[in-house]
N, CA, C and O atoms as a printed pandas DataFrame, in Angstrom:
     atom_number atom_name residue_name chain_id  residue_number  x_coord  y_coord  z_coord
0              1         N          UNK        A               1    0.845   -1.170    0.000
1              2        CA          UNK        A               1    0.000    0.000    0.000
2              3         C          UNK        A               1    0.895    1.240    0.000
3              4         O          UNK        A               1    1.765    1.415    0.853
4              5         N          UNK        A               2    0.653    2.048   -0.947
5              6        CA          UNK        A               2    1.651    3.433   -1.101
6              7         C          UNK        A               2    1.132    4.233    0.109
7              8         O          UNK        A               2    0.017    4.007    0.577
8              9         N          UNK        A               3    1.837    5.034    0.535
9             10        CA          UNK        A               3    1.430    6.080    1.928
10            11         C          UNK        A               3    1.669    7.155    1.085
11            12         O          UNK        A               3    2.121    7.034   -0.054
12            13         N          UNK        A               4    1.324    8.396    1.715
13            14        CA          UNK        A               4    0.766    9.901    0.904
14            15         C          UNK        A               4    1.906   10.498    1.973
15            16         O          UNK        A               4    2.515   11.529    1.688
16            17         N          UNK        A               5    2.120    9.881    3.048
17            18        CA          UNK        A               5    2.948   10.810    4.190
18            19         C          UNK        A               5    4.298   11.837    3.501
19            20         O          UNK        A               5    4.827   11.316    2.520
20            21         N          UNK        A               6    4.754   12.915    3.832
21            22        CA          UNK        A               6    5.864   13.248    3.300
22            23         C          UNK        A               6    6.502   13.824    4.468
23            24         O          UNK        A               6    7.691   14.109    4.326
24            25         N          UNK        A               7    5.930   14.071    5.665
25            26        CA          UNK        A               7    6.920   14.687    6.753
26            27         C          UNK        A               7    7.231   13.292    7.126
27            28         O          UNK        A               7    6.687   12.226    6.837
28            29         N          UNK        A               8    8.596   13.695    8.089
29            30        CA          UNK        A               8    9.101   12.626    8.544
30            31         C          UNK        A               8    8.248   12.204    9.719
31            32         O          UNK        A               8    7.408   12.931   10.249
32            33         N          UNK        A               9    8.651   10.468   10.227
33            34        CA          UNK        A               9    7.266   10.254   11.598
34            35         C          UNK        A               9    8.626   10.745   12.572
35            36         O          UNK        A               9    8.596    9.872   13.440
36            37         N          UNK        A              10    9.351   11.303   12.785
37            38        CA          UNK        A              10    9.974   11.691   13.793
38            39         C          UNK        A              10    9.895   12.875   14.242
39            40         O          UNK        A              10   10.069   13.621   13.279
40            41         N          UNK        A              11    9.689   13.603   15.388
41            42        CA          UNK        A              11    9.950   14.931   15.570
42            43         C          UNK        A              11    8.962   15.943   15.096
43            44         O          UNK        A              11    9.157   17.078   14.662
44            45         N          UNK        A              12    7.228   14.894   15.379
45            46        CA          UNK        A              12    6.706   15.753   15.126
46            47         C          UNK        A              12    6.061   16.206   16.411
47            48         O          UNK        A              12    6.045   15.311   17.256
48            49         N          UNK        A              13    5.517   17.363   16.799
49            50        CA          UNK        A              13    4.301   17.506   17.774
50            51         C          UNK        A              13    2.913   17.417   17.541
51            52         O          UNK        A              13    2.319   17.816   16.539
52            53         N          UNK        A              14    2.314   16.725   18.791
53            54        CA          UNK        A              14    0.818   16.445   18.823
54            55         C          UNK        A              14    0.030   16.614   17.854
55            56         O          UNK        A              14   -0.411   15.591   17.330
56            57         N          UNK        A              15   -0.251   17.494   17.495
57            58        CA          UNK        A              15   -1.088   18.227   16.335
58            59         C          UNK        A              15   -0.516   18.086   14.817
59            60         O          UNK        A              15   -1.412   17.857   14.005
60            61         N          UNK        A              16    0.452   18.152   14.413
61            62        CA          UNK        A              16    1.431   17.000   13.433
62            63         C          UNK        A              16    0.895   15.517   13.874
63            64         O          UNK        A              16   -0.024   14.952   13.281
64            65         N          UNK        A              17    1.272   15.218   14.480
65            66        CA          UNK        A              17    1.191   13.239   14.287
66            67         C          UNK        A              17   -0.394   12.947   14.268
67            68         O          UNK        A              17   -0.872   11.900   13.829
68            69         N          UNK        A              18   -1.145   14.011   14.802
69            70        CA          UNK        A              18   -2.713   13.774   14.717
70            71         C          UNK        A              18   -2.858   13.933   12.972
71            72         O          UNK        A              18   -2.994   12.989   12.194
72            73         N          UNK        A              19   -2.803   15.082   12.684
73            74        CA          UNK        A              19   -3.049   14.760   11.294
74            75         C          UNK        A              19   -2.194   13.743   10.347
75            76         O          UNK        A              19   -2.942   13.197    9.535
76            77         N          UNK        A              20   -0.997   13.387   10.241
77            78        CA          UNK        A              20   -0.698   12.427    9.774
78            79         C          UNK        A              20   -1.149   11.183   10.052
79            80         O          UNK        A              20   -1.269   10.346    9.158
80            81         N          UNK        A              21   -1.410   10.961   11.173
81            82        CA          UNK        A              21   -2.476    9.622   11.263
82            83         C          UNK        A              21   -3.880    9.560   10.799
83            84         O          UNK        A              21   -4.428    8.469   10.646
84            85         N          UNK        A              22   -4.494   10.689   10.565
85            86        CA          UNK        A              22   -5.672   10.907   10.002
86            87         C          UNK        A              22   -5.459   10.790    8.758
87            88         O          UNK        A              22   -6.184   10.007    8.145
88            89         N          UNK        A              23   -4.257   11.635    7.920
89            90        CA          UNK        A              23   -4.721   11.065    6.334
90            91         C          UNK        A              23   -4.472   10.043    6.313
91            92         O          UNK        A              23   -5.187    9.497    5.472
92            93         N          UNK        A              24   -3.355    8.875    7.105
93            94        CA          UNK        A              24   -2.988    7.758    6.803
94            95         C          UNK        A              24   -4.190    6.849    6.736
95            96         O          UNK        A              24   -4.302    5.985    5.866
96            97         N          UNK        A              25   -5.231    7.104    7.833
97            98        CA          UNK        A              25   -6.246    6.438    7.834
98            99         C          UNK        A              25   -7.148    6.554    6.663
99           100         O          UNK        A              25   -7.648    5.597    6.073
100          101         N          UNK        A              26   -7.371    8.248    6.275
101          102        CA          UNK        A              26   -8.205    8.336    5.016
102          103         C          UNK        A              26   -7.712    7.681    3.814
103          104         O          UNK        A              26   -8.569    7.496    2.950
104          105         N          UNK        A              27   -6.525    7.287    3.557
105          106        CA          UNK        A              27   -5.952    6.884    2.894
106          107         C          UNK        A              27   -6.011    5.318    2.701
107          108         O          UNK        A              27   -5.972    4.755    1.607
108          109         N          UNK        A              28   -6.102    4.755    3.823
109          110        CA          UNK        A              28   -6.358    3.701    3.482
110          111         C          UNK        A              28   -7.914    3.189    3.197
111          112         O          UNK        A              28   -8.307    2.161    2.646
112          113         N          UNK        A              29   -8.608    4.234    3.749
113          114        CA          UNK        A              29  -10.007    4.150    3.477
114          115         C          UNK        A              29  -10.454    4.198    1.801
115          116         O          UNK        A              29  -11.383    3.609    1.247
116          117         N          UNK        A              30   -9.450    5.106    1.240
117          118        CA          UNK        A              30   -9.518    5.305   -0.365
118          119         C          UNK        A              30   -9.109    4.369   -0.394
119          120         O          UNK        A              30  -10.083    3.772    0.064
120          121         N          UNK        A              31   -8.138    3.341   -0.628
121          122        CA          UNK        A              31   -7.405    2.081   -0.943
122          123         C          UNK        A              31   -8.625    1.056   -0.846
123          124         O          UNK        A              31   -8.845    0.391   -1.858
124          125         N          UNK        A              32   -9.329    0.887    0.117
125          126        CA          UNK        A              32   -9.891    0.009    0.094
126          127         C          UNK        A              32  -11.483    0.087   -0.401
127          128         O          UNK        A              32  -12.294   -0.839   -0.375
128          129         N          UNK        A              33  -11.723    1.593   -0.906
129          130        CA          UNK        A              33  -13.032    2.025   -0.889
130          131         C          UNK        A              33  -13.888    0.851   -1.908
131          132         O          UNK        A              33  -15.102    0.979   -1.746
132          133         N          UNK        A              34  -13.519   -0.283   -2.938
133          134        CA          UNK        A              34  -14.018   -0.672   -3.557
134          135         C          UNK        A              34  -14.214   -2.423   -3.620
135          136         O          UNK        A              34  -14.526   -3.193   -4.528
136          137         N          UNK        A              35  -13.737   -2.669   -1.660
137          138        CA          UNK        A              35  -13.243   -3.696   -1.049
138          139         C          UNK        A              35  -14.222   -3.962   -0.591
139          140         O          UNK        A              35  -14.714   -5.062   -0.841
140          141         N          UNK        A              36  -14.924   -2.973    0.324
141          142        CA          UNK        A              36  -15.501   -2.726    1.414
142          143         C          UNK        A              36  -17.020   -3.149    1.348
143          144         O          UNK        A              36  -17.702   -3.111    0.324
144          145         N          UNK        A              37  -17.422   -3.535    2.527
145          146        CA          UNK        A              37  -18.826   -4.614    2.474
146          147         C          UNK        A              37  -19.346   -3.550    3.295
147          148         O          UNK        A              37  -18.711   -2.724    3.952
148          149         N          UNK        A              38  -20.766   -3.704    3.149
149          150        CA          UNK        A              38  -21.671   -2.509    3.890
150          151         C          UNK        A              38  -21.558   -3.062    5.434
151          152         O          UNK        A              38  -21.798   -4.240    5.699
152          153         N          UNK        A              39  -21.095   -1.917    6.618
153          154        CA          UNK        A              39  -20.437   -1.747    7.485
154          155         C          UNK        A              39  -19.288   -2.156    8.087
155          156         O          UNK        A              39  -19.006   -2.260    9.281
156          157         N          UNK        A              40  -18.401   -2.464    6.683
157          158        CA          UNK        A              40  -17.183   -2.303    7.157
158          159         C          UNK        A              40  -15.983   -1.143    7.624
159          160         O          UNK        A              40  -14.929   -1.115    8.259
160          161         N          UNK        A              41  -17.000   -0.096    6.769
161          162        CA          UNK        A              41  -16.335    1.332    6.946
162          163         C          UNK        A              41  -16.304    1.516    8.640
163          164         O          UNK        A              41  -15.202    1.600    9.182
164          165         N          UNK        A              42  -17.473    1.574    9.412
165          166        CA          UNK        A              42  -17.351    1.315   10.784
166          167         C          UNK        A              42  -17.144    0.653   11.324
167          168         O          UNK        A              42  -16.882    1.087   12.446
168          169         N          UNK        A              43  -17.054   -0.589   11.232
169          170        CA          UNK        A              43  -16.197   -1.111   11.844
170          171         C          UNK        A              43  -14.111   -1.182   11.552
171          172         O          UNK        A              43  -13.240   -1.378   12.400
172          173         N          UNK        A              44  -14.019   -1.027   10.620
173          174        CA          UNK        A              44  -12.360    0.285   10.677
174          175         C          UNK        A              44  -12.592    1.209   11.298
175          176         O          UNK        A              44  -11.498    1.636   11.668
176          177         N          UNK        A              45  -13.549    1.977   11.760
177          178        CA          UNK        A              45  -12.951    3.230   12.327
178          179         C          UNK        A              45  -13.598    2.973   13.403
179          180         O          UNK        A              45  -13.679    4.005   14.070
180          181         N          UNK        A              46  -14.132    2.041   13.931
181          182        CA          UNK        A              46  -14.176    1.176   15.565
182          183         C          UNK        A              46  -12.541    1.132   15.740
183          184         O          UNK        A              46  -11.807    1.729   16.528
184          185         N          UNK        A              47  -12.279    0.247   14.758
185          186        CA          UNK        A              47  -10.633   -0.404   15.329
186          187         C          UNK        A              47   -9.590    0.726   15.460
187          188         O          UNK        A              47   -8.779    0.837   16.379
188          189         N          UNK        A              48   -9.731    1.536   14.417
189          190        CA          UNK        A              48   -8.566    2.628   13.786
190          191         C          UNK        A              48   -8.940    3.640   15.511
191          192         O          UNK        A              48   -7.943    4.117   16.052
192          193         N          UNK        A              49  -10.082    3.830   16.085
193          194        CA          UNK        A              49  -10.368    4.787   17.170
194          195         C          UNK        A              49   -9.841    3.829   18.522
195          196         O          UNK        A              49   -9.258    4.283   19.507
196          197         N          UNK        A              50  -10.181    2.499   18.309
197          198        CA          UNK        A              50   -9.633    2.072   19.830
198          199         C          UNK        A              50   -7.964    1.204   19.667
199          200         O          UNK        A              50   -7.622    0.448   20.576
200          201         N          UNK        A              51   -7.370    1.343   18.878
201          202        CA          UNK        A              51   -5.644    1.495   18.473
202          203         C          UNK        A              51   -5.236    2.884   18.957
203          204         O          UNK        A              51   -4.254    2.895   19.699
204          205         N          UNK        A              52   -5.808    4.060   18.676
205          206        CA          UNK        A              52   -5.404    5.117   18.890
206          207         C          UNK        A              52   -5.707    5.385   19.976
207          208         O          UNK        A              52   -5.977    6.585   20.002
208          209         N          UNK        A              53   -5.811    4.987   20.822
209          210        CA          UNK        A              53   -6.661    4.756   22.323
210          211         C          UNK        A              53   -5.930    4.544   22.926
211          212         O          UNK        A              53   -5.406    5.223   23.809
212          213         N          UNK        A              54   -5.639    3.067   22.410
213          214        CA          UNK        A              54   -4.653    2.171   23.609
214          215         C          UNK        A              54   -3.040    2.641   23.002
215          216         O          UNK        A              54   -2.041    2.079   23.452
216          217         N          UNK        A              55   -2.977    3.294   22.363
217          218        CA          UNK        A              55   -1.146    3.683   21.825
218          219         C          UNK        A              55   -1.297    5.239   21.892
219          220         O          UNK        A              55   -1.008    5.947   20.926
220          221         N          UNK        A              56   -1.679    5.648   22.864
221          222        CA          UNK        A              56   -2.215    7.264   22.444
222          223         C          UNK        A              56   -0.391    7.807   23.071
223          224         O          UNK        A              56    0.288    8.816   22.881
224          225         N          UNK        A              57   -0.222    6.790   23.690
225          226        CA          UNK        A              57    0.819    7.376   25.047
226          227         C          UNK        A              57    2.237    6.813   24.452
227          228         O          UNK        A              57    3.312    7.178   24.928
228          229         N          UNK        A              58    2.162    6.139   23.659
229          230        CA          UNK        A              58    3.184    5.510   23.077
230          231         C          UNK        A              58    4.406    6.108   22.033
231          232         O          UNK        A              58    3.834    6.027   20.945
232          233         N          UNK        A              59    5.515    6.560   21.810
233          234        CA          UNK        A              59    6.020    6.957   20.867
234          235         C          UNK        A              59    7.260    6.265   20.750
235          236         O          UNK        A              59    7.831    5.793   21.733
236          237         N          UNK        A              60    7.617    6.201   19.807
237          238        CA          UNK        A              60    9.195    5.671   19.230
238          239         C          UNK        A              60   10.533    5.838   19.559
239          240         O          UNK        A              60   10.775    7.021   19.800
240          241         N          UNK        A              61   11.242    5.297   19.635
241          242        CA          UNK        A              61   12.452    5.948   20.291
242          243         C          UNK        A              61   12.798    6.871   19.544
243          244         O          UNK        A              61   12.362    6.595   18.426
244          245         N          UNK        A              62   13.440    8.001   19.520
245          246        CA          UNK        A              62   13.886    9.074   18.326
246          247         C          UNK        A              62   15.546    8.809   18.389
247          248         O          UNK        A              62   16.194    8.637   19.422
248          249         N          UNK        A              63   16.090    8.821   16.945
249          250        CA          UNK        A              63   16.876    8.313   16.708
250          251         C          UNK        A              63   18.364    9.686   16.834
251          252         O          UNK        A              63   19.526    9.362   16.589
């Protein structure tokens, strides 16, 4: 799956990594838009909301 991202995932703040995870998500939502069975769209963004939940606190080591 190609990603749209062009900032780096390092060194960003809050409001950066929120929107890069948001297009990543819209993005895969386009990818799959012609996949998708009627309510599967919600149930991805069940999963995509409680991932971001439980990793809200989580970040990477920075290199």
């Amino acid at each position: 799956m190609e990603t749209i991202a062009q900032t780096p995932k390092y060194n960003l703040n809050e409001e950066q990594e929120r929107k890069l995870i948001l297009r990543e998500y819209r993005s895969l939502l386009r990818s799959l838009k012609t996949k998708l069975k009627p309510g599967d769209k919600n149930l991805l963004r069940t999963a995509f909301e409680m991932a971001a939940d439980a990793h809200k606190t989580m970040r990477r080591k920075k290199r």
